[in-house]
N, CA, C and O atoms as CSV, one atom per row, in Angstrom:
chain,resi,resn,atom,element,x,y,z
A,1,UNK,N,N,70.157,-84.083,49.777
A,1,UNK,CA,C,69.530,-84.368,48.499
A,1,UNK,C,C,68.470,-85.447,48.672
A,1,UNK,O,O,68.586,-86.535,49.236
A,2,UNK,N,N,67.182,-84.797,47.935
A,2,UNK,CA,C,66.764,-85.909,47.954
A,2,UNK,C,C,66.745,-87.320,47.300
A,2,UNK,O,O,67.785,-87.426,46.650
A,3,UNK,N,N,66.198,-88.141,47.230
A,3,UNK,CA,C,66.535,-89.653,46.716
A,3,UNK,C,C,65.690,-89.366,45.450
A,3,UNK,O,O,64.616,-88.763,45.466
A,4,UNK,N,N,66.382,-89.934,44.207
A,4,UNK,CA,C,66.213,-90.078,42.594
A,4,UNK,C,C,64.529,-90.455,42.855
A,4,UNK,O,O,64.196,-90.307,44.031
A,5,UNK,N,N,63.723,-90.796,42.170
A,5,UNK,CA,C,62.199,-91.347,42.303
A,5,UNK,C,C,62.521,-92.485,40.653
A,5,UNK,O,O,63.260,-92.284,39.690
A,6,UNK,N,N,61.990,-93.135,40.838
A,6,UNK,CA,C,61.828,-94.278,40.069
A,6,UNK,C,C,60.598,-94.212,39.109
A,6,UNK,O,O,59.405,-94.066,39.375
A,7,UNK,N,N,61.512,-94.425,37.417
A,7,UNK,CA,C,60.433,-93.903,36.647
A,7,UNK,C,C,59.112,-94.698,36.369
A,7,UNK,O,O,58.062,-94.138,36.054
A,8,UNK,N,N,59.290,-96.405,36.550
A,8,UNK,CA,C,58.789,-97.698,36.369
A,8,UNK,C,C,57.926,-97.685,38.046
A,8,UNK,O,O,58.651,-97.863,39.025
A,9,UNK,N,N,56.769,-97.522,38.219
A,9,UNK,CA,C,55.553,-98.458,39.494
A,9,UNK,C,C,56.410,-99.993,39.665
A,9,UNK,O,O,56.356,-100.886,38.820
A,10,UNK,N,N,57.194,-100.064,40.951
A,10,UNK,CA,C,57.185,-101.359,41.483
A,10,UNK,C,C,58.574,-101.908,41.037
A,10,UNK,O,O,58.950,-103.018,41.412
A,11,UNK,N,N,59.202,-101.246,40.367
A,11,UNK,CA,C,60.599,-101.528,40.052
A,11,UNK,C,C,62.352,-100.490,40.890
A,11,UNK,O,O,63.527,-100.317,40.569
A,12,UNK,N,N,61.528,-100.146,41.901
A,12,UNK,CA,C,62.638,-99.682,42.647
A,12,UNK,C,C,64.160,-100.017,43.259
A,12,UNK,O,O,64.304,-101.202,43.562
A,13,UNK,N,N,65.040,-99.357,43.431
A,13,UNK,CA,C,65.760,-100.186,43.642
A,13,UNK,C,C,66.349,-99.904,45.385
A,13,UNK,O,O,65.973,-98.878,45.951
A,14,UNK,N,N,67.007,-100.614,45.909
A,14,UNK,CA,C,67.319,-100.363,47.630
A,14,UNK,C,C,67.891,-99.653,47.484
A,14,UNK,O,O,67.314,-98.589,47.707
A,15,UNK,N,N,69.186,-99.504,47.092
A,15,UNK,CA,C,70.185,-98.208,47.303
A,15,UNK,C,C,70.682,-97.190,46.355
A,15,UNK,O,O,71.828,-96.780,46.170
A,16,UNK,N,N,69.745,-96.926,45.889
A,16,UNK,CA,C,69.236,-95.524,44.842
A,16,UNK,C,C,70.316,-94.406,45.495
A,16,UNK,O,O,71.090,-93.817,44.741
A,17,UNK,N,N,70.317,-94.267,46.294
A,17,UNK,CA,C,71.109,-92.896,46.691
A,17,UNK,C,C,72.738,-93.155,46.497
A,17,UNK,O,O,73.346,-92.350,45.791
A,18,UNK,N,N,73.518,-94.346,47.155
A,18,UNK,CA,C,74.661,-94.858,46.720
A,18,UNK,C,C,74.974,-94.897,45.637
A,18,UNK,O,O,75.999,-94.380,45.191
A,19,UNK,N,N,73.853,-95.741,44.780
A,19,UNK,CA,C,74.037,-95.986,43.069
A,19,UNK,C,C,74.594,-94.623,42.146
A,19,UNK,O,O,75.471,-94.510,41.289
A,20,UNK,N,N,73.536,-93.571,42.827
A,20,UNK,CA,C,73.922,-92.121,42.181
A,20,UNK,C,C,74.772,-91.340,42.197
A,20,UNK,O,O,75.121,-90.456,41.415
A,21,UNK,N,N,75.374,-91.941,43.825
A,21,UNK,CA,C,76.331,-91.158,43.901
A,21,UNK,C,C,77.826,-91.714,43.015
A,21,UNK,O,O,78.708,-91.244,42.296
A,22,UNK,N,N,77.551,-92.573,43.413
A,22,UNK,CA,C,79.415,-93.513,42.669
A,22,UNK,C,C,78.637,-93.650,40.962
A,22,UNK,O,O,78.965,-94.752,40.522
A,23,UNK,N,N,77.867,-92.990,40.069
A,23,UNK,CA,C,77.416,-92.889,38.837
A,23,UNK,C,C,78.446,-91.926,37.738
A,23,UNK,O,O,79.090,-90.900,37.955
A,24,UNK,N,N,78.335,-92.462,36.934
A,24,UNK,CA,C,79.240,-91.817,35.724
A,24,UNK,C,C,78.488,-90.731,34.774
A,24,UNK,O,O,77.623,-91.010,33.944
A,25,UNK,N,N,78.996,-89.434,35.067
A,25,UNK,CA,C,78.249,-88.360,34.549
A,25,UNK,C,C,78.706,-88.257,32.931
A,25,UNK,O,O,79.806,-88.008,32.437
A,26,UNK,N,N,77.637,-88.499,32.426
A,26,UNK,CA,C,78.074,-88.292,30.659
A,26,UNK,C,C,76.597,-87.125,30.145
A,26,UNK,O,O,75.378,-87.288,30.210
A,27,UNK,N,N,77.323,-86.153,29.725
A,27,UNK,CA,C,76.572,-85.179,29.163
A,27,UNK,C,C,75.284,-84.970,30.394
A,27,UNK,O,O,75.514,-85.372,31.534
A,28,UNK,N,N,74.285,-84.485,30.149
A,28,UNK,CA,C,73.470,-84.531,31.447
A,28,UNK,C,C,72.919,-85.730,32.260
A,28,UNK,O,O,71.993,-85.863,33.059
A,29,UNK,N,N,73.921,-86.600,31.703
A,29,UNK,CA,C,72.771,-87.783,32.156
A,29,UNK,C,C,73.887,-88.613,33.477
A,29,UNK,O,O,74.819,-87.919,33.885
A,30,UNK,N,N,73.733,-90.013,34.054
A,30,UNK,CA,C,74.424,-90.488,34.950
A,30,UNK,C,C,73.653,-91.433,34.694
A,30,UNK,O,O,72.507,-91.569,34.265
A,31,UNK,N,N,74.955,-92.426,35.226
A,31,UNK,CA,C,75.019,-93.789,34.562
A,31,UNK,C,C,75.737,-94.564,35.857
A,31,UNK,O,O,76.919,-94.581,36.198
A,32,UNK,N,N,74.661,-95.145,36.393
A,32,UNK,CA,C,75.139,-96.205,37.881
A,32,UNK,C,C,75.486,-97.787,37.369
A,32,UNK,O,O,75.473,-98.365,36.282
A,33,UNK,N,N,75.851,-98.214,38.977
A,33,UNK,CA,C,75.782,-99.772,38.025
A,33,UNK,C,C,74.720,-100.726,37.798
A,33,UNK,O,O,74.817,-101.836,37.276
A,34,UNK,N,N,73.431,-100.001,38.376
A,34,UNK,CA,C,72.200,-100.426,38.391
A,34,UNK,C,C,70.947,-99.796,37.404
A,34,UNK,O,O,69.923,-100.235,36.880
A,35,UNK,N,N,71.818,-98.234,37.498
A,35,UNK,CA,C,70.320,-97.375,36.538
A,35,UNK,C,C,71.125,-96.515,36.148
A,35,UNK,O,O,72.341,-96.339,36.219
A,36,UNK,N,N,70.073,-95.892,35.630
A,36,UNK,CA,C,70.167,-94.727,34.211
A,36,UNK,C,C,69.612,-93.355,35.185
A,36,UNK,O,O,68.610,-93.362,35.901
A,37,UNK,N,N,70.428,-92.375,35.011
A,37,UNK,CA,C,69.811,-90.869,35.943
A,37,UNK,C,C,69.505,-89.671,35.091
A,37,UNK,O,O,70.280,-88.841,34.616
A,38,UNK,N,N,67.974,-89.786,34.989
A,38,UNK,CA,C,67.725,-88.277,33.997
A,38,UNK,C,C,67.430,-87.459,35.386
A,38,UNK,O,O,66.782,-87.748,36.392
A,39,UNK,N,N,68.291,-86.156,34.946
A,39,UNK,CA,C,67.280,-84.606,35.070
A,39,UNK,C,C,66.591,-84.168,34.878
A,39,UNK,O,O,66.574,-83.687,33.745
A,40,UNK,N,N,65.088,-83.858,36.009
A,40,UNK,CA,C,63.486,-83.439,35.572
A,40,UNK,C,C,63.916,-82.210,36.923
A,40,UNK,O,O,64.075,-82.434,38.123
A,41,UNK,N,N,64.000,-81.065,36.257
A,41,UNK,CA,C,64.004,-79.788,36.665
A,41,UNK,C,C,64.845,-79.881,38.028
A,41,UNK,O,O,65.898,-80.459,37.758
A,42,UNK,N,N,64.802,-79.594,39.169
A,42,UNK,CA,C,65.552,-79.517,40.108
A,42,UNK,C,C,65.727,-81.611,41.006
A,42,UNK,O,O,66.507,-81.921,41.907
A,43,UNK,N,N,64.950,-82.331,40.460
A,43,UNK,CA,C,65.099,-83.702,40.731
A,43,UNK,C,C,65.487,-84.641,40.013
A,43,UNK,O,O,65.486,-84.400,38.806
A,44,UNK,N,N,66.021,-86.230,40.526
A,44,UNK,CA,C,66.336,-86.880,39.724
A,44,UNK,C,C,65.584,-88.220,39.285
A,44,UNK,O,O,65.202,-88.921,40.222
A,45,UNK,N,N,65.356,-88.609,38.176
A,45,UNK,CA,C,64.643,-90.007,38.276
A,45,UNK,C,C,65.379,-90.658,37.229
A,45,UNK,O,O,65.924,-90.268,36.197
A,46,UNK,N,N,65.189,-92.098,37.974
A,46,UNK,CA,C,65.916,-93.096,37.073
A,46,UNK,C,C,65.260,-94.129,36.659
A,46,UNK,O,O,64.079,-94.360,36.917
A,47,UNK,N,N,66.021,-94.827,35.969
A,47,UNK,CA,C,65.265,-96.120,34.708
A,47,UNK,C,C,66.467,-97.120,35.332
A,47,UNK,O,O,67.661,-96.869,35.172
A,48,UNK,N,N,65.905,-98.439,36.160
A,48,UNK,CA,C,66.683,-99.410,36.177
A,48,UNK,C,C,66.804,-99.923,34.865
A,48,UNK,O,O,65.983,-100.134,33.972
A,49,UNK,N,N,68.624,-100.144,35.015
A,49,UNK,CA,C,68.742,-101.159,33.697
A,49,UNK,C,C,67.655,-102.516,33.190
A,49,UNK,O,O,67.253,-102.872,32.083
A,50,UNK,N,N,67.425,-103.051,34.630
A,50,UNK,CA,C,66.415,-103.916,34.494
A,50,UNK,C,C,64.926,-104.239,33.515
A,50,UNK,O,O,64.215,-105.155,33.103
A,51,UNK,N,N,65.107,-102.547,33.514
A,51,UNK,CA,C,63.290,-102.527,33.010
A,51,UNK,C,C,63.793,-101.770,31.121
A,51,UNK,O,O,63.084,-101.541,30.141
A,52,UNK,N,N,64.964,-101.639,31.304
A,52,UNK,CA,C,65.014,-101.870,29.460
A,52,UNK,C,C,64.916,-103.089,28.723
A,52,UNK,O,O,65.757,-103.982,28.833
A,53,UNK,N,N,63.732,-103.171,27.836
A,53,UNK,CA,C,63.620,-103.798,27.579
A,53,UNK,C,C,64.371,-103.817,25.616
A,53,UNK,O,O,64.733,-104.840,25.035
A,54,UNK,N,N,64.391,-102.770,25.184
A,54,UNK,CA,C,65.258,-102.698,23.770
A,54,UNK,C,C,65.719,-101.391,24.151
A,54,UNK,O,O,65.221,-100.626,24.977
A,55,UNK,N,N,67.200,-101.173,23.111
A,55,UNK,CA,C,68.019,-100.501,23.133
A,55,UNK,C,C,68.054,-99.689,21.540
A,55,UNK,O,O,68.467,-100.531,20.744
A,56,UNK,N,N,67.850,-98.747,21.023
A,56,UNK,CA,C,67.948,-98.923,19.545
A,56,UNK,C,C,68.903,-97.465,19.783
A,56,UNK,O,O,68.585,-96.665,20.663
A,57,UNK,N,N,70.370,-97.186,18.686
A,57,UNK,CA,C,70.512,-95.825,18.196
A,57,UNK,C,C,69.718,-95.353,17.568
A,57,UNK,O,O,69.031,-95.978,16.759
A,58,UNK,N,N,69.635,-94.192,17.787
A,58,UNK,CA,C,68.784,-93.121,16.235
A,58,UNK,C,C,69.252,-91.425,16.100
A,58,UNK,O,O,70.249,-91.209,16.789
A,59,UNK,N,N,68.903,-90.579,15.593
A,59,UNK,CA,C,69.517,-89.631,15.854
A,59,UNK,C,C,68.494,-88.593,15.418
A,59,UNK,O,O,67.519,-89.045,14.818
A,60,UNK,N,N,68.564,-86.901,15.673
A,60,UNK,CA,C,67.344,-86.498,15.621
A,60,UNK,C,C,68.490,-85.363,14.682
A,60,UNK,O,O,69.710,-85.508,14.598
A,61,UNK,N,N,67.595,-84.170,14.007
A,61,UNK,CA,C,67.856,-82.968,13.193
A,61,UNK,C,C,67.466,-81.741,14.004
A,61,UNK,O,O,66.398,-81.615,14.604
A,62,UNK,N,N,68.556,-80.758,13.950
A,62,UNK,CA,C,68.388,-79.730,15.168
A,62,UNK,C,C,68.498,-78.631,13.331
A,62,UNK,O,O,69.149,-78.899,12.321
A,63,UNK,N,N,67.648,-77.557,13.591
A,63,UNK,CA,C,67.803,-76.461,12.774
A,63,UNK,C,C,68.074,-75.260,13.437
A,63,UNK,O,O,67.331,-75.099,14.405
A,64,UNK,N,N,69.118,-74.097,13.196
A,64,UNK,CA,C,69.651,-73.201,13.995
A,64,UNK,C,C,69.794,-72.515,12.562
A,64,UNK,O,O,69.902,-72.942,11.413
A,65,UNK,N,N,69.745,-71.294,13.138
A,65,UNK,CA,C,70.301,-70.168,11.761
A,65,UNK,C,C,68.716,-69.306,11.201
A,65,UNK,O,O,67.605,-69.815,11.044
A,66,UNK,N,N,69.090,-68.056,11.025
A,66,UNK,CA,C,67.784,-67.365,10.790
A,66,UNK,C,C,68.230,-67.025,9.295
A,66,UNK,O,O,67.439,-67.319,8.398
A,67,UNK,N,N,69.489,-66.406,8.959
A,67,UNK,CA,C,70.155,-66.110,7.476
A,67,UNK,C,C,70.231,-67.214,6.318
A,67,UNK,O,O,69.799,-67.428,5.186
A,68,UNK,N,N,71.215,-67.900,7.502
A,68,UNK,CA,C,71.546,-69.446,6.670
A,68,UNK,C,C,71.263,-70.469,7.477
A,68,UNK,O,O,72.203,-70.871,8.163
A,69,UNK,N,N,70.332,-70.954,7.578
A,69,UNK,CA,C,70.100,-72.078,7.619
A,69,UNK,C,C,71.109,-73.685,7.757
A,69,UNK,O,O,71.725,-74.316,6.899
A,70,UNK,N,N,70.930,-73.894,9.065
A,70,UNK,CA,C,71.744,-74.757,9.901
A,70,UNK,C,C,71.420,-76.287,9.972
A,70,UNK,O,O,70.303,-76.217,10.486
A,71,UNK,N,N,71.616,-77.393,9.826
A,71,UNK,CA,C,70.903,-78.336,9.861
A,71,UNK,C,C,72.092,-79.261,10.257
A,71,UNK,O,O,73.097,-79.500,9.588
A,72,UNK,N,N,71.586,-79.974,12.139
A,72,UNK,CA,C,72.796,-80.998,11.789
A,72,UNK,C,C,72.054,-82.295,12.639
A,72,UNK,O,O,70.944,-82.327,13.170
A,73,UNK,N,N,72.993,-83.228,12.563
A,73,UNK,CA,C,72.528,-84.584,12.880
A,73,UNK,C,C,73.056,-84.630,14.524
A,73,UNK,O,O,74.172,-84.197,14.814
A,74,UNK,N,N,72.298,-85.099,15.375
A,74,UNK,CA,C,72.658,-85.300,16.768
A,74,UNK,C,C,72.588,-87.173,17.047
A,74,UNK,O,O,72.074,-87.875,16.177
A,75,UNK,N,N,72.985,-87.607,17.938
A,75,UNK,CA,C,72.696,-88.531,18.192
A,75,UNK,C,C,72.033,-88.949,19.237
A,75,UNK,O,O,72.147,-88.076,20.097
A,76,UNK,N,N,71.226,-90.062,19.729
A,76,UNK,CA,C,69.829,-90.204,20.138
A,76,UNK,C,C,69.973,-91.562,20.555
A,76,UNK,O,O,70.785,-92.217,19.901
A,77,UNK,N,N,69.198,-92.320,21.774
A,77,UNK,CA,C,68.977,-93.686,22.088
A,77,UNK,C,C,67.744,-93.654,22.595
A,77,UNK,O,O,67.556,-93.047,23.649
A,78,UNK,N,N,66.615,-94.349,21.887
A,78,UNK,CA,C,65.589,-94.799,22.234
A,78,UNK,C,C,65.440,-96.282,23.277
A,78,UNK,O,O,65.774,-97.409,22.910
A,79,UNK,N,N,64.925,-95.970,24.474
A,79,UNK,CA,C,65.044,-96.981,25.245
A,79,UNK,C,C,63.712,-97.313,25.879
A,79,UNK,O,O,63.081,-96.653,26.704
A,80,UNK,N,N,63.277,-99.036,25.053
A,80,UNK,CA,C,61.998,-99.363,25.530
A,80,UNK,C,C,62.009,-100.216,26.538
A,80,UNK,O,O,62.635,-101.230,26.847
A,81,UNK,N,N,60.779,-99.264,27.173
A,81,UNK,CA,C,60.325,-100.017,28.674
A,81,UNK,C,C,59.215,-100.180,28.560
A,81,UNK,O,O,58.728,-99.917,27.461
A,82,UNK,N,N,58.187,-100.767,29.825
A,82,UNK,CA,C,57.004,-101.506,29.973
A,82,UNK,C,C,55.925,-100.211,29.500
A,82,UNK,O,O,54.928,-100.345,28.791
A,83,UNK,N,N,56.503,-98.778,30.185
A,83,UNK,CA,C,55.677,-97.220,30.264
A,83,UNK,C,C,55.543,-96.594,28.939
A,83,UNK,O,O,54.775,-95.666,28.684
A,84,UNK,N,N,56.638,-97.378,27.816
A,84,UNK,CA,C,56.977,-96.595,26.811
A,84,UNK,C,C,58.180,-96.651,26.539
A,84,UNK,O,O,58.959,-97.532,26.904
A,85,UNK,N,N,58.535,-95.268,25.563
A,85,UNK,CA,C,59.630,-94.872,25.188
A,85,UNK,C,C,60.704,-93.797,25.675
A,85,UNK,O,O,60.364,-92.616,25.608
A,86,UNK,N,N,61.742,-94.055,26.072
A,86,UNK,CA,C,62.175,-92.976,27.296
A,86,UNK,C,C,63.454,-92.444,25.946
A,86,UNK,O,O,63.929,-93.359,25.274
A,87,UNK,N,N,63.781,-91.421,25.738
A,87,UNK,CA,C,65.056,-90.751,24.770
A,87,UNK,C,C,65.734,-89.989,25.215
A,87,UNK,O,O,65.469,-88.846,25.585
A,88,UNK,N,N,66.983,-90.713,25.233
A,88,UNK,CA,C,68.181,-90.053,25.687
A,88,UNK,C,C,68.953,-89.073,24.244
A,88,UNK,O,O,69.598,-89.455,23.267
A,89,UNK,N,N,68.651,-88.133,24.558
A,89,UNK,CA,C,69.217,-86.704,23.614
A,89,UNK,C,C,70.240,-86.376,23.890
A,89,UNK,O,O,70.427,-85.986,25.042
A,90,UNK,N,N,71.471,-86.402,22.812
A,90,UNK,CA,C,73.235,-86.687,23.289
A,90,UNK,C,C,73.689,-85.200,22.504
A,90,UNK,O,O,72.988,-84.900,21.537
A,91,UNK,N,N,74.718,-84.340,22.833
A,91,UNK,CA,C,74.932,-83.825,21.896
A,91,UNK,C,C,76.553,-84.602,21.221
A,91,UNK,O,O,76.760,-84.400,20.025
A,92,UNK,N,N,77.195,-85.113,21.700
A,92,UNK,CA,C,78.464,-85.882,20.337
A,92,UNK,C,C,78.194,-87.485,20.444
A,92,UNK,O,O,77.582,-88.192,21.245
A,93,UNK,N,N,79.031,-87.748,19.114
A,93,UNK,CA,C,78.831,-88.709,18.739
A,93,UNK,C,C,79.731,-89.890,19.787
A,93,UNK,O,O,79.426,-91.068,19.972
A,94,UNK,N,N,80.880,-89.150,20.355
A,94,UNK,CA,C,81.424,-89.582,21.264
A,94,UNK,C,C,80.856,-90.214,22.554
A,94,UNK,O,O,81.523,-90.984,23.246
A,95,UNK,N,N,79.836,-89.920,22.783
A,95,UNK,CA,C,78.775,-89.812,24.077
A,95,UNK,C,C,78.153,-90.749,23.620
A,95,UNK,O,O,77.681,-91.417,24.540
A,96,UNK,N,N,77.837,-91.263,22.335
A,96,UNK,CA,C,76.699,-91.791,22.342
A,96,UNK,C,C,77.375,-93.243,22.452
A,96,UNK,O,O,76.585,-94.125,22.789
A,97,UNK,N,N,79.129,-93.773,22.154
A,97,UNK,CA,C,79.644,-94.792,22.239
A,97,UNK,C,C,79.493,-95.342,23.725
A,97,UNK,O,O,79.077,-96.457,24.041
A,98,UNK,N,N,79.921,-94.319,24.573
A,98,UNK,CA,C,79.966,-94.164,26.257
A,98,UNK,C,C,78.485,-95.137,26.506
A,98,UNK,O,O,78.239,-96.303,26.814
A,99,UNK,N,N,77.811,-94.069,26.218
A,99,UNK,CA,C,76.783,-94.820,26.896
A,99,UNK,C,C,75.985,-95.622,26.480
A,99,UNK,O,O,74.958,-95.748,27.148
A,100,UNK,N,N,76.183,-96.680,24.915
A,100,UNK,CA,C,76.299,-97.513,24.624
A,100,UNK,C,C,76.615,-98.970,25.827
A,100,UNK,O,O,76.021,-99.917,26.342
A,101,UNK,N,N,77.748,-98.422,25.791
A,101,UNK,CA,C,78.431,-99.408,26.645
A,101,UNK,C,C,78.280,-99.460,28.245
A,101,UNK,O,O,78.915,-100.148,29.043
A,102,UNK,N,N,77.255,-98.535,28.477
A,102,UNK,CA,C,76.619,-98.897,29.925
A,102,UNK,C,C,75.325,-99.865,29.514
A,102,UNK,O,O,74.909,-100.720,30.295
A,103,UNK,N,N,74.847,-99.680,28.453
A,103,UNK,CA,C,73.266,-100.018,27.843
A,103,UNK,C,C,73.455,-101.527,27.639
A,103,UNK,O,O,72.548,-102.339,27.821
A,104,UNK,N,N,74.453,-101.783,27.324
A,104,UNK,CA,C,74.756,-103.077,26.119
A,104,UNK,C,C,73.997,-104.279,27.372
A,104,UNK,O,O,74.376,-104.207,28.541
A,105,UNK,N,N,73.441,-104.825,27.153
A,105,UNK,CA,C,72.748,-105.988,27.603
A,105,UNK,C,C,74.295,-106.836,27.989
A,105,UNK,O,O,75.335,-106.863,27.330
A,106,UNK,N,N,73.925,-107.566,29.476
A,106,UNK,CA,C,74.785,-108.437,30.210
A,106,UNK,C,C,75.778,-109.264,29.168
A,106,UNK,O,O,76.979,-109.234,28.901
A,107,UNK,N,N,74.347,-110.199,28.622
A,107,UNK,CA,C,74.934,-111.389,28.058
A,107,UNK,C,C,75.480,-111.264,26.596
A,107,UNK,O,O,76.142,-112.242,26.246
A,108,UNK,N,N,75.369,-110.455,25.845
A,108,UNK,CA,C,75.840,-110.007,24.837
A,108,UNK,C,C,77.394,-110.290,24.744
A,108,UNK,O,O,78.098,-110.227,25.752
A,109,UNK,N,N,77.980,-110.655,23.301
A,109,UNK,CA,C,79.183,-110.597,23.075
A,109,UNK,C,C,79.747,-109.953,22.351
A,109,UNK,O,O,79.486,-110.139,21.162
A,110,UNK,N,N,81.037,-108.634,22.794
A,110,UNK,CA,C,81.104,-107.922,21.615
A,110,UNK,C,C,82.195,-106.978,22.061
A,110,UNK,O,O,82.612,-106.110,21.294
């Protein structure tokens, strides 16, 4: 396999390949003790925790149904970095506690 690529210029980390491997798979995503692992088609790239700079919930509206009409609430984490806005798209609400609690900033009490 090859090695994750780093989504941030200049914020890499040394042992990217270790990190990924011992990472906690929640819904498509993976969760090291250093970074965050999205899936971009057959590769992986990650977001050091480092380079989040805010954390916000939000949640998006999915519509399904051609007869009757489907409408439901998903849950969502917008995560700002130096590049922008990176969104993690969850499908339960369960998931979105999980990985909360990889996100939650060091020094925080709670």
């Amino acid at each position: 396999m090859a090695a994750p690529s780093c989504m941030i210029p200049g914020k890499n980390l040394d042992n990217v390949k270790e990190d990924f491997r011992s990472a906690v798979k929640i819904e498509q995503y993976r969760f090291g003790k250093e970074a965050l692992y999205v899936p971009e088609g057959l590769r992986w790239k990650y977001l050091p925790y480092t380079a989040i700079e805010k954390v916000e919930e939000s949640f998006r509206v999915i519509s399904a149904g051609h007869c009757v009409p489907v409408r439901e609430k998903r849950p969502e984490i917008d995560l700002s970095t130096e590049i922008g806005t990176v969104h993690i798209q969850l499908e339960k609400q369960d998931s979105l506690r999980k990985v909360m609690g990889f996100l939650k900033p060091s020094g925080s009490a709670d």
